[in-house]
N, C-alpha and C positions, 0 to 999 in steps of 0.2 A: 779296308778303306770304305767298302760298298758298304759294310757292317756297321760303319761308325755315321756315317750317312743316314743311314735306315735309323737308328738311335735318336742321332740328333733332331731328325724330322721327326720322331714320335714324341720326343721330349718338346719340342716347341710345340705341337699338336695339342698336348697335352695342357700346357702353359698358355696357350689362346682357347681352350675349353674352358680350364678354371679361371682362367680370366672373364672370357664369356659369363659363365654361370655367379661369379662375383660380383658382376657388373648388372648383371639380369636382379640378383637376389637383393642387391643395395638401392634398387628404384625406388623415388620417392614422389608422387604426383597429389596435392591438394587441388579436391573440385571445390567445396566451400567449408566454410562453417556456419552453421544454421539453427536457429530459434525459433519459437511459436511468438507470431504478433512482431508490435512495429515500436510500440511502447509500453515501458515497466512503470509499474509503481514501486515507492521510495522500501526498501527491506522486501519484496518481491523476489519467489526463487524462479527462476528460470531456465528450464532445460537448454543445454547449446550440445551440440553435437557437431561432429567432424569428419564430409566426407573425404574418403584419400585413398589412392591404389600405393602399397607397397611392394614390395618385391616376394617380402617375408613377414608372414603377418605374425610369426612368433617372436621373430625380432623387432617388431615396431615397438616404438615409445613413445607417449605422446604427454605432450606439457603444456601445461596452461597455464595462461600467465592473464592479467588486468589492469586496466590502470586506474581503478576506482572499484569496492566492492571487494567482495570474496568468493571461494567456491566452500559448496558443503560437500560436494560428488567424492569418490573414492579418486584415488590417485592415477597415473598411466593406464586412461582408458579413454575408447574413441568418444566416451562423453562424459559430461559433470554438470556441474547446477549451480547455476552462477546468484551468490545471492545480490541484489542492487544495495548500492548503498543510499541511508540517509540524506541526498542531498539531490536535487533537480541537475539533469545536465548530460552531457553524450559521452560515453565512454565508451572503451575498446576490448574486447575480449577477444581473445589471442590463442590460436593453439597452434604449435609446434611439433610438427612430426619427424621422427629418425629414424633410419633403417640401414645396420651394416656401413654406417659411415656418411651418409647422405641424407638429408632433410630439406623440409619444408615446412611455409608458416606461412598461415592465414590468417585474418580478424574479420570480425565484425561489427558494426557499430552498435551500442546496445544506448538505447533514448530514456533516459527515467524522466515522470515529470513528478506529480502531485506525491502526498505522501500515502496516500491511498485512493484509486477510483475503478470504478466499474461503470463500463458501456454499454453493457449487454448485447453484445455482438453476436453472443452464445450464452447458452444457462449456466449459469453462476454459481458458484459454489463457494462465494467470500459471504454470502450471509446465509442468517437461521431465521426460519419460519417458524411460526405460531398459528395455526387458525388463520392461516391464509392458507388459496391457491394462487402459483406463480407458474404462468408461462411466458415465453417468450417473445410477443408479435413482434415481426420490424425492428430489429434490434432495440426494447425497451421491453420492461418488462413490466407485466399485468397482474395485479393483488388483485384478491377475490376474496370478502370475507367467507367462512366454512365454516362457523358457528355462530347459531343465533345466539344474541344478546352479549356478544363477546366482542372484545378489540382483536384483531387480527396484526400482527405484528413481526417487522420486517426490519433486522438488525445484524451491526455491524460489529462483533466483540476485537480488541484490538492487541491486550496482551504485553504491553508495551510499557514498561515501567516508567521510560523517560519522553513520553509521549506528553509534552506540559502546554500550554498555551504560551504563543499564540496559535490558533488552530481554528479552519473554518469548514464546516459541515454546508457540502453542495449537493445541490437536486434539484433535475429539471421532474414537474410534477402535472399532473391531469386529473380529471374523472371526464368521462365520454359516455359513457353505455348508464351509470346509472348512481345515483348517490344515495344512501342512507334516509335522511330527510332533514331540515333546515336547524334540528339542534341538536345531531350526531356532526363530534367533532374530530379531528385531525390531530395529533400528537407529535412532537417534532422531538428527541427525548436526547438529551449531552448527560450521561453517567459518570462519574467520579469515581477515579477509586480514594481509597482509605489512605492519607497519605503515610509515606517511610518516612520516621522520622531519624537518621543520622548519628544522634547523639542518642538513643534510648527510648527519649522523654516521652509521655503516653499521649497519642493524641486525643484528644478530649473531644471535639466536637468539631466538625468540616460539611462543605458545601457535597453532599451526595449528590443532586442531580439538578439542571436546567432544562425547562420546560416552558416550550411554545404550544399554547394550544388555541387552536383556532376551527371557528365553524363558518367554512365555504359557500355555504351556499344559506345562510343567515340572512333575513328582508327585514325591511322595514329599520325601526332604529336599537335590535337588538343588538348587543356586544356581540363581535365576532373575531373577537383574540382577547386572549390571555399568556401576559409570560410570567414566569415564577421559579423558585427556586428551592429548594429543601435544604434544610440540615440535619444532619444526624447527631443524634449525643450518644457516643460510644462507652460516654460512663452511664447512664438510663437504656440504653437500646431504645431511642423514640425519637420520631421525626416530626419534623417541624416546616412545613409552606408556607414562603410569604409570598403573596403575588406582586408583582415592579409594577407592573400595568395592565391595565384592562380599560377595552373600549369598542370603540365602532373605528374602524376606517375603510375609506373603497377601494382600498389594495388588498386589501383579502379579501374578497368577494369574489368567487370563482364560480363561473358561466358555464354551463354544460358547454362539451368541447364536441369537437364535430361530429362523434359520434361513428368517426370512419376508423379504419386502422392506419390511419397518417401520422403525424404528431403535432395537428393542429391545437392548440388549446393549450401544449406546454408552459409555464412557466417557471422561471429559475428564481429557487428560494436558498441565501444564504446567513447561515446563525452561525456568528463568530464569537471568540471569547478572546481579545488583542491583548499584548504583554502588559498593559495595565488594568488589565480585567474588567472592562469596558465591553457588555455583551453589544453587538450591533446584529441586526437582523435588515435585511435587502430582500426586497421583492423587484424581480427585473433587471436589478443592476442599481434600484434606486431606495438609499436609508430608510425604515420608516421605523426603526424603533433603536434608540441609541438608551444604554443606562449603566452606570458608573454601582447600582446594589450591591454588587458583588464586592467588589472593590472596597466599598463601605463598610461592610459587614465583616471584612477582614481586618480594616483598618479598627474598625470598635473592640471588636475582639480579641488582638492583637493576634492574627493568624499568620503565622513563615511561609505556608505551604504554597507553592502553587498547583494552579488545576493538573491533574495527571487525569487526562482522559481515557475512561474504562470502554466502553462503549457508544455508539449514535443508536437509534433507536426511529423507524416511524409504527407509525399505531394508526389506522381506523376503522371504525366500528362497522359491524356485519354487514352481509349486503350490499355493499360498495366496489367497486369496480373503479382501480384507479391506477395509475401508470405512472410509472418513474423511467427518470433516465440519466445519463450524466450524473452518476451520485460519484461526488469526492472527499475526498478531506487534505484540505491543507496547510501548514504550517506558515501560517502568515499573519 
């Protein structure tokens, strides 16, 4: 009887062990899940990661789940890469952790806005240099032409087959420390690509690229802007510029700026091309160049295409020391 006693108490002993150790090895605790930044841009990938105590980390599982957007990341691991989608607006990214029968789930909220921008919070790696030098003062960032007689050049390539207008290229802009001289100009550059055409047919000839260019710091009653536009003939290989307009106004006239490292002297320049192909050009927030050329020129021509945007583009010339900030692009 003592024998079966001694038994019995080892068998239960044994059975709140492995119960213990079941109970130990099935723990599941989420601290968070976690991103770099507070806001995405529209197809932006973005590392998320997930921290958590298991019990058992060969047995943990971990799922991600979205309610907007995709992952490219590998499967069942404590991180992935969440690509944003196409569209402005807050969404959820979710990861679900299991272990031995027991889980847990966390989100986070992830913010997309524009379809592309940079703040320069930190040095940047969404654009390519040319004959510039870029640092970063003050969350903005510093062009420095690095060859004489050369434009220096500071662009955004995009890659994006269905990237069509409407679409509006942002930039807050400065020179401080020192400018070129009064007829070295500025280049604001909308690149085209070659359009796909669908059914075969060859495309014959399209708008390659839209161009603002303007001289800042221009006196007296010289011209200080030009917009214009190129075509390509893909059956000659040869381009053709027409300019819309050229003139004087005193919205482009830019004033040495404070010459401090603040971000005095900013101003915000926007070149749109709107679903009826209407470029509009804003200094401040306020219209100063609206024209329907393009639209025309599609209409005489009879062209289907619309703009597929290849590239943004700024350009100016050596010796110049000029600042940007807030550069976006958005589908509006």
């Amino acid at each position: 009887m003592i024998m079966k006693k001694i038994q019995y108490l080892f068998v239960m002993l044994a059975v709140l062990f492995l119960a213990g150790c079941q109970k130990e090895d099935a723990f599941v605790r989420i601290d968070s899940v976690s991103k770099v930044g507070n806001e995405f841009f529209q197809g932006q990938k973005i590392q998320v990661w997930v921290a958590a105590e298991v019990g058992d980390l060969k047995d943990a599982k971990y799922t991600w789940e979205c309610d907007g957007g995709t992952f490219s990341g590998p499967k069942n691991l404590f991180q992935n890469v969440w690509v944003a989608p196409r569209k402005a607006g807050e969404y959820s990214v979710t990861c679900k952790v299991e272990c031995n029968g027991e889980s847990d789930a966390r989100s986070t909220k992830m913010i997309v806005g524009d379809y592309f921008f940079d703040k320069f919070s930190v040095a940047s790696t969404n654009f390519s240099l040319s004959n510039f030098t870029a640092t970063y003062p003050n969350g903005e960032v510093l062009l420095v032409g690095s060859r004489a007689n050369t434009r220096g050049s500071f662009r955004r390539e995009f890659g994006d087959t269905a990237l069509f207008n409407p679409f509006t290229f942002k930039a807050d802009m400065a020179w401080r420390d020192k400018y070129k001289n009064a007829t070295s100009s500025m280049y604001y550059r909308m690149q085209i690509n070659k359009p796909i055409r669908r059914d075969g047919s060859k495309v014959k000839q399209y708008v390659r690229e839209i161009r603002l260019e303007i001289w800042p710091t221009s006196t007296g009653t010289a011209n200080n802007y030009l917009l214009s536009y190129e075509v390509f003939s893909s059956v000659f290989s040869t381009s053709t510029w027409t300019t819309i307009v050229s003139g004087r106004k005193p919205e482009f006239v830019f004033t040495d700026g404070a010459k401090t490292a603040d971000k005095k002297g900013m101003r915000p320049i926007n070149i749109s091309v709107d679903k009826d192909f209407k470029i509009i050009i804003k200094l401040d927030g306020i219209s100063v160049i609206e024209s329907d050329a393009i639209k025309n020129w599609r209409t005489a021509n009879t062209i289907p295409d619309k703009l597929n945007l290849k590239s943004v583009w700024v350009e100016v010339y050596e010796q110049t020391n000029f600042y940007m900030d807030n550069i976006a692009l958005t589908l509006d």
